[in-house]
N, C-alpha and C positions, 0 to 999 in steps of 0.2 A: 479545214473548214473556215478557220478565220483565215483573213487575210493577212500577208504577211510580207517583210522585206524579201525580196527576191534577187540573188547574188548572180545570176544568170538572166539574159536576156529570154530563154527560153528554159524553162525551167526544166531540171533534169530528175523528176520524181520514176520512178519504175519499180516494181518489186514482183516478188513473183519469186518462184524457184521451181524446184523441181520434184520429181513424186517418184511412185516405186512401178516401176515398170519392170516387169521382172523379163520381159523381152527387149527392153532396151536397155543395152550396159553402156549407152551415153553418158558422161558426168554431167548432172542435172546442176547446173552451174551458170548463173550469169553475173555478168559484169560490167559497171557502169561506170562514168565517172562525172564527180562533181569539182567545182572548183572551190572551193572554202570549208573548211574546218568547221563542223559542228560548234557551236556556243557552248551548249552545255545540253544533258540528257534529260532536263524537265523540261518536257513540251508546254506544260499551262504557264512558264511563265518565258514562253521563249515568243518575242518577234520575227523571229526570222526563216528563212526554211533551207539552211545552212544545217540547222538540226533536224527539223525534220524531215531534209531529204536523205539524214543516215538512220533515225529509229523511228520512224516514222510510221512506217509496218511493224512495229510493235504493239498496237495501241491499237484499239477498234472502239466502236461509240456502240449505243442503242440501236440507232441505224443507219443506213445507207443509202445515199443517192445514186441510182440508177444515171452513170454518166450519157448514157446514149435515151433516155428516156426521160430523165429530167425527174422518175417518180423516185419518193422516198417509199424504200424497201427496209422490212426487218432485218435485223441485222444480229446482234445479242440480246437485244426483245422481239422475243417470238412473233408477237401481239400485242394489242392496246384497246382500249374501249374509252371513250372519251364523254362527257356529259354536256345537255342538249345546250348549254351556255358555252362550250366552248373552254370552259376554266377548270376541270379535274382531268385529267391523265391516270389511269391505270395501265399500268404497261407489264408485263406477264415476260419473265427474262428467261431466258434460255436455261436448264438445268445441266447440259452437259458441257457447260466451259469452264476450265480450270486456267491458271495465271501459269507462267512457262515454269514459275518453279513449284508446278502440282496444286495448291491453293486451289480450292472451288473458288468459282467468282458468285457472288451475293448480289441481295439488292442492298447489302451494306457498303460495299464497294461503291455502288452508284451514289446513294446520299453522300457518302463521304467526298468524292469529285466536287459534287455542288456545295459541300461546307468547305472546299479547300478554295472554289472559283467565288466564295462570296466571302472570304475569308481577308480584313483590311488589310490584314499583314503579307498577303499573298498579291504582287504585283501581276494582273496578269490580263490580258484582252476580252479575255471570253466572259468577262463581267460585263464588259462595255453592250456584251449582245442579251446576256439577261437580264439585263434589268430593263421592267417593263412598268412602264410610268412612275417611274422612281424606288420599284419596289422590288422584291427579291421573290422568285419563287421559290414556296416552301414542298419541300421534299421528303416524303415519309416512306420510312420502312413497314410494308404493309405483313409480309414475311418472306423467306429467305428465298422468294424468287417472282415476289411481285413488289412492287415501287411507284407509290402513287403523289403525283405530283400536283400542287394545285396555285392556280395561275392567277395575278390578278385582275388579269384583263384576255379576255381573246386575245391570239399569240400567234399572227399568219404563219411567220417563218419555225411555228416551234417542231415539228417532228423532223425538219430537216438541220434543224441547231442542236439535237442528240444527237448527231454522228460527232459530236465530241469523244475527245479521247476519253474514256474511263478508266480511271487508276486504283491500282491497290490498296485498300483500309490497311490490311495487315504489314506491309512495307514502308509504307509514310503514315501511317496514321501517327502515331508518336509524334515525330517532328509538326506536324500540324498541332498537334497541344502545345508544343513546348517550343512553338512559332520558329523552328530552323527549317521550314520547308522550302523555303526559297531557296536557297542553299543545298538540298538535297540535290544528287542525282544529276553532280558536276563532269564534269566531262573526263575527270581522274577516277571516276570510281567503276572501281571492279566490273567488267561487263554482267557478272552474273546476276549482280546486284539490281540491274534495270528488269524489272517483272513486269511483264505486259501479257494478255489474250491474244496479240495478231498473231499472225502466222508465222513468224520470224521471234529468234532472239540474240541477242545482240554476243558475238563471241569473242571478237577483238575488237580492238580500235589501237591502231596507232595515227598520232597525231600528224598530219601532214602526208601521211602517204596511203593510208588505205581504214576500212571497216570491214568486217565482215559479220555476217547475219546465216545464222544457220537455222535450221525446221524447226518449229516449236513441238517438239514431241506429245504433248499435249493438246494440239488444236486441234478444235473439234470440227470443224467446216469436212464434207467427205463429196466425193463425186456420184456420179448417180449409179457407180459402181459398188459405190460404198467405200471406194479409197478415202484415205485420208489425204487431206490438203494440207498445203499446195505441194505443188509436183517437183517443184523445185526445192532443192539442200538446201540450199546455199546461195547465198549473194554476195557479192563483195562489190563495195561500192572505193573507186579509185579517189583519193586527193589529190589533183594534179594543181600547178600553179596557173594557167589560165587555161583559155578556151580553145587558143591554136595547138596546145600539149593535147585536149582531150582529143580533137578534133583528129591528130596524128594519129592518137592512140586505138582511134574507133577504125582508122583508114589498115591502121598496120596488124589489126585484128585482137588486140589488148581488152576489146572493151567491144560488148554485142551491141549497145543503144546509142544511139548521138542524135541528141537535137539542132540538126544546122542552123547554123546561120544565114541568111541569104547569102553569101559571098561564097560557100560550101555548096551549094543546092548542085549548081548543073554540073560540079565536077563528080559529085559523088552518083549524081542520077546517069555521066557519062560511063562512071565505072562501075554499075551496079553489079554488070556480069562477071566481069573479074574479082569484083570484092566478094561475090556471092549474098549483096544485099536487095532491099528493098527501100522505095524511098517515095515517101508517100505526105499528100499536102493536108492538115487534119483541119484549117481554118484560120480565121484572122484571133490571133491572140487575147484571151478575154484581161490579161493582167494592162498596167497602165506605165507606160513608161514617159517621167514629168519632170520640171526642174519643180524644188519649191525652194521659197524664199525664208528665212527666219523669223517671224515674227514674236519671238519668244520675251516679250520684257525680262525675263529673268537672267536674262544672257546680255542684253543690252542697256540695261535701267540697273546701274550705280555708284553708290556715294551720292545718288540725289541727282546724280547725272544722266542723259540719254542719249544711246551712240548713236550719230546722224542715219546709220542703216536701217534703224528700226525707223526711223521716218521715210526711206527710199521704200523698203520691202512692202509700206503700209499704202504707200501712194500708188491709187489704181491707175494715174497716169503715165507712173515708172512700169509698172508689173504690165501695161496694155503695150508701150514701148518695145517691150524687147517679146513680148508676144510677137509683135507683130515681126519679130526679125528673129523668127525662127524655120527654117527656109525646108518645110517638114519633106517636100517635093525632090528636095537635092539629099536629104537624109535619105528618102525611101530609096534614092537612086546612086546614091554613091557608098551608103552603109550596110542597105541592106540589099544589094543589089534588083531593086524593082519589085522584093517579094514584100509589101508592107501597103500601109492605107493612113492615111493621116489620121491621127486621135484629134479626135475633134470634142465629143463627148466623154467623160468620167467611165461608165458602163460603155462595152465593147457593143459593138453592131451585130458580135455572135452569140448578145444575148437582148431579141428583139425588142421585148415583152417590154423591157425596161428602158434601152435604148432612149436617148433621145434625140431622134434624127432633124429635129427641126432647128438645130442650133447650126449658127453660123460662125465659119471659122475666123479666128483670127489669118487675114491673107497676108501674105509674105511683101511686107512693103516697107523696106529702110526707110522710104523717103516719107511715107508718113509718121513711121517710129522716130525719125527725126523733127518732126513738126511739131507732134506730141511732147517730147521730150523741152523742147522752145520755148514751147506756149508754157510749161510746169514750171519752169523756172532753173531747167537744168544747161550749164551753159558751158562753154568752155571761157571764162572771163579771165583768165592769164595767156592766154594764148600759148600755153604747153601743149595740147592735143591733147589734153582729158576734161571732163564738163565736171565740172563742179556744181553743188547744189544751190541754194538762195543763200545760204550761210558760208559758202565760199570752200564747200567740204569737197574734197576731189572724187567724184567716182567711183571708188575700188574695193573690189570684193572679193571675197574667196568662193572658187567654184570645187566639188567634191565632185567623185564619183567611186564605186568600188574596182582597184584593181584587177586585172586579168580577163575583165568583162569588156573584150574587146569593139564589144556594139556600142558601148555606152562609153567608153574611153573615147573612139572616135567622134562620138556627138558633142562631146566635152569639145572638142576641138573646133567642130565646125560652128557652134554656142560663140567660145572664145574669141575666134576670127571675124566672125561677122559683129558681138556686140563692141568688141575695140575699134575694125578697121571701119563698119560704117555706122557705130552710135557714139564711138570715141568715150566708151569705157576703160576702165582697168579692170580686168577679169585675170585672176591666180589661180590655174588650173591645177588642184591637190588629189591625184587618185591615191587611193586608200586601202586597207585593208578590210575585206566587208565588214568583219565583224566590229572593228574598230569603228565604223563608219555608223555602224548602227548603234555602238556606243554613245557616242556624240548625238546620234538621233531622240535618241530614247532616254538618255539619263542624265548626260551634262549641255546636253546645248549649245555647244562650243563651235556653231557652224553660221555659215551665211547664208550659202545656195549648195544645191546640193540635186543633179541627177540620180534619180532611182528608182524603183517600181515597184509596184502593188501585184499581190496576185490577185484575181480575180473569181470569180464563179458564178452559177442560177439564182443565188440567192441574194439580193442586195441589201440587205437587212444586216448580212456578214460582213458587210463595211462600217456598223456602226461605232469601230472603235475608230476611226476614221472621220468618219461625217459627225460624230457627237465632238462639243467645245470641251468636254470631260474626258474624252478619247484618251488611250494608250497611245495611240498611232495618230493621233490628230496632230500630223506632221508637223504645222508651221506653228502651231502655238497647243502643244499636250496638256492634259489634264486640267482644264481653267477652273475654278472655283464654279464660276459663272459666265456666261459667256465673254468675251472681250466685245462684240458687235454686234449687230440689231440685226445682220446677215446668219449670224453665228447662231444667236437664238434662233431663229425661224428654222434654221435646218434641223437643232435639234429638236424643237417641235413637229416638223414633217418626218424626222426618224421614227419619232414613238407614235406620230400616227401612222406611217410604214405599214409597222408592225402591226398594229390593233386591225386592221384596215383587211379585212378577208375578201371584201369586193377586189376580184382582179384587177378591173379594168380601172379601176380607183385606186389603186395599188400604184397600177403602172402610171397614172398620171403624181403622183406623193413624188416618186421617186426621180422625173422627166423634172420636176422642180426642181428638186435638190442639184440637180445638174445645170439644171438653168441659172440657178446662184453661179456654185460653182465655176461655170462659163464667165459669167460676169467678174465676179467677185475676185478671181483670180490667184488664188491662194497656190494653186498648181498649174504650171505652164503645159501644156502636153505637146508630146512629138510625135510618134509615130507609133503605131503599131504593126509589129512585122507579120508575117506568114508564116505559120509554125508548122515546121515539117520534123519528119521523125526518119529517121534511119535505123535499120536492123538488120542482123544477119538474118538471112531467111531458113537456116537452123530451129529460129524460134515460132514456136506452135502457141495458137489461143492467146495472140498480141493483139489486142484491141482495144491500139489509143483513142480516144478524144477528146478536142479542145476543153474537156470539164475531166479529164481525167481518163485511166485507164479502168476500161471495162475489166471486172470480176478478174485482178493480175492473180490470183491463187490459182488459178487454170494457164497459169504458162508454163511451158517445159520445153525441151530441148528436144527435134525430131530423135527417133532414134539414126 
């Protein structure tokens, strides 16, 4: 639901398994693979989907967004009735779901989620989305299967911001008193130990080679047979070290699902009949793939000193620079082999509503990015081949990406070549390891630039850890007391009108702003967005991806 670091160019979510077919004795079993090592097993306080592309399907919210409809559907609230201001929620929860290890689930489970997400000692995103003009919604246990919530302002995005995860009172509640919650539910602990409602629980993990997820005996979801859900055992989800091992793995039959890359597309669509798959185009990518720059004073400001970078990162005429000498047309064409669209806008073009098409790209022109750089004061005055700044500081920065992430490794490169050989930078190209990489994002700040991406989705209110100057994920400059700029304020102003804002079409203009800064303002450089295709063996039955997710995956199983 929130956005998050994304370790893959296309993201490798899937779940699903298998059910009791007592005519089919197929092993109800699938298999995936990702490239990076979960963080750790608490999703509220995780950025990344490194974790929860392994437990991820542990965990279900109130409700659910309809991926191919875009409606919010009950989910573990049956029901809701709402008041004619817009500001009380009743919401009426399901009686028949119990947590994997038997536990009924409550409306004390539910409160307990929103005291753990409002809780200061709990770091974690999904604050950044409820708090609504500064205030906290309060959360009441009405009785043990209704939960009434009351808002302080009309809340557009609220019944689609419950498909949060909800977690167990009787599990963590403890630790949330006695403030070691952060810390729960580390990537060492016992699988039996992570108790979630989804349809899966967690049975192994070994680090670096594999997951495995097996039925939650207890789920309550059934077919219209009255089977119980999902159809599938068993998942096991691969740790491979990049993208060309998974890529192998899915071709040599190791693994049912692979998200190509453009450069994967026509070989595998060549061999679909030999591999016995299918291979299908679901849309232009709603995540965001961007350089950004550091603008963190905390990283650059001390002993009373200021590293000359935080002056390059801050100068819209550096950051418009090397805009301009990002050659997005030679990315779509030599990285992602033609299957991609240039990011031009924040929000994806495949999600209209929001979109803002009327912005105009930075066009790909050394020779003006050199003019730019001239006229700023950026020069080469020793005549070395690097431009130095007005203070005689040489050019050079460290550029990041995460390892094994071979779309974004190559852009690193094409970045590199063009801003030394035609702006006559120093660029240090450092791939990483993701997780470490999100380290540095998120806690020490120990970076300069840095390729990486956003997920995406319908909602863009779920960007607000992002777009707010208070943000978890407000990449180039996290968490600010108060804004650092008169840009910064205003977008967090357009956020919490966003929200408030139930006129659609008022909505979609709040947000078409915030992009419009963005554009300007240049906090994030964009590149490209690819064409996201999906491969599967065609073994597998009631697969239905799309670019917002896989349609109702408790319904996939394995032909017989």
């Amino acid at each position: 639901m929130k956005p998050q670091w994304i370790p893959l160019a296309f993201l490798l979510t899937l779940s699903g398994l298998f059910g009791t077919f007592a005519e089919a004795e197929v092993e109800q079993k699938l298999t995936t693979a990702t490239i990076a090592d979960p963080k750790t097993f608490n999703l509220l306080v995780s950025d990344e989907t490194s974790s929860s592309a392994i437990v991820g399907d542990l965990f279900e919210g109130l409700t659910r967004t309809n991926p191919k409809t875009g409606i919010v559907e009950p989910f573990l609230a049956k029901s809701w009735d709402v008041s004619e201001d817009g500001k009380v929620w009743i919401f009426h929860l399901r009686d028949d779901v119990r947590w994997n290890d038997g536990t009924k689930f409550t409306a004390r489970d539910v409160k307990f989620t929103f005291d753990a997400i409002y809780d200061d000692r709990v770091p974690n995103s999904a604050r950044d989305i409820f708090i609504i003009d500064g205030q906290k919604i309060q959360v009441e246990v009405i009785d043990e299967y209704t939960v009434k919530f009351t808002l302080p302002a009309p809340f557009a995005p609220f019944l689609g911001s419950l498909g949060i995860d909800i977690l167990p009172e009787h599990v963590l509640g403890e630790s949330l008193k006695n403030g070691t919650f952060t810390s729960q539910w580390g990537i060492n602990t016992p699988p039996n130990k992570i108790v979630g409602t989804g349809r899966y629980k967690l049975a192994e993990y070994v680090p670096a080679q594999f997951a495995r997820l097996i039925k939650n005996p207890y789920y309550w979801q059934r077919d219209d047979q009255g089977n119980q859900l999902p159809y599938l055992n068993e998942e096991i989800n691969l740790i491979v070290q990049n993208i060309d091992t998974a890529y192998l793995k899915f071709k040599n039959g190791d693994t049912d699902i692979y998200f190509p890359r453009g450069e994967d597309v026509e070989d595998l669509k060549k061999n679909q009949k030999n591999l016995g798959i299918t291979v299908k185009e679901i849309g232009i990518s709603t995540g965001t793939e961007f350089v950004v720059f550091n603008r963190n004073p905390r990283h650059y400001v001390k002993n009373g000193k200021t590293d000359p970078k935080l002056t390059w990162f801050t100068d819209k005429n550096f950051l418009k620079a090397l805009a301009h000498t990002v050659d997005k047309e030679g990315i779509i064409l030599s990285v992602m082999n033609g299957y991609g669209a240039p990011a031009v806008a924040y929000i994806s073009e495949s999600v209209p509503l929001y979109h803002n098409e009327n912005l105009k790209d930075y066009e790909y022109n050394p020779d003006l990015a050199v003019e730019i750089l001239e006229k700023a004061g950026y020069q080469d005055r020793d005549g070395d081949g690097i431009r130095e700044d007005k203070e005689g500081n040489k050019i050079e920065f460290d550029l990041y990406t995460n390892s094994g992430n071979s779309v974004r490794e190559k852009i690193c490169v094409i970045l590199k070549e063009d801003w030394e050989k035609k702006l006559n930078l120093k660029v240090n190209y450092k791939p990483l390891e993701f997780n470490s990489l999100v380290e540095k994002l998120v806690n020490n700040f120990e970076w300069d630039a840095v390729l990486l991406g956003f997920t995406g989705g319908l909602e863009p209110h779920f960007g607000a850890n992002i777009y707010k100057s208070s943000g978890k994920l407000h990449a180039w400059n996290p968490r600010q007391e108060k804004p650092a700029t008169a840009w910064e304020a205003e977008i967090d102003q357009l956020v919490d009108a966003g929200a408030r804002e139930l006129n659609q079409e008022k909505r979609s203009q709040i947000y078409k702003r915030i992009q419009e800064i963005l554009h300007d303002e240049l906090p994030l450089i964009l590149t490209a967005r690819p064409k996201v295709f999906v491969a599967y063996k065609n073994k597998i039955e009631n697969y239905e991806p799309t670019i917002f997710g896989t349609y109702r995956p408790e319904l996939i199983r394995i032909k017989p």
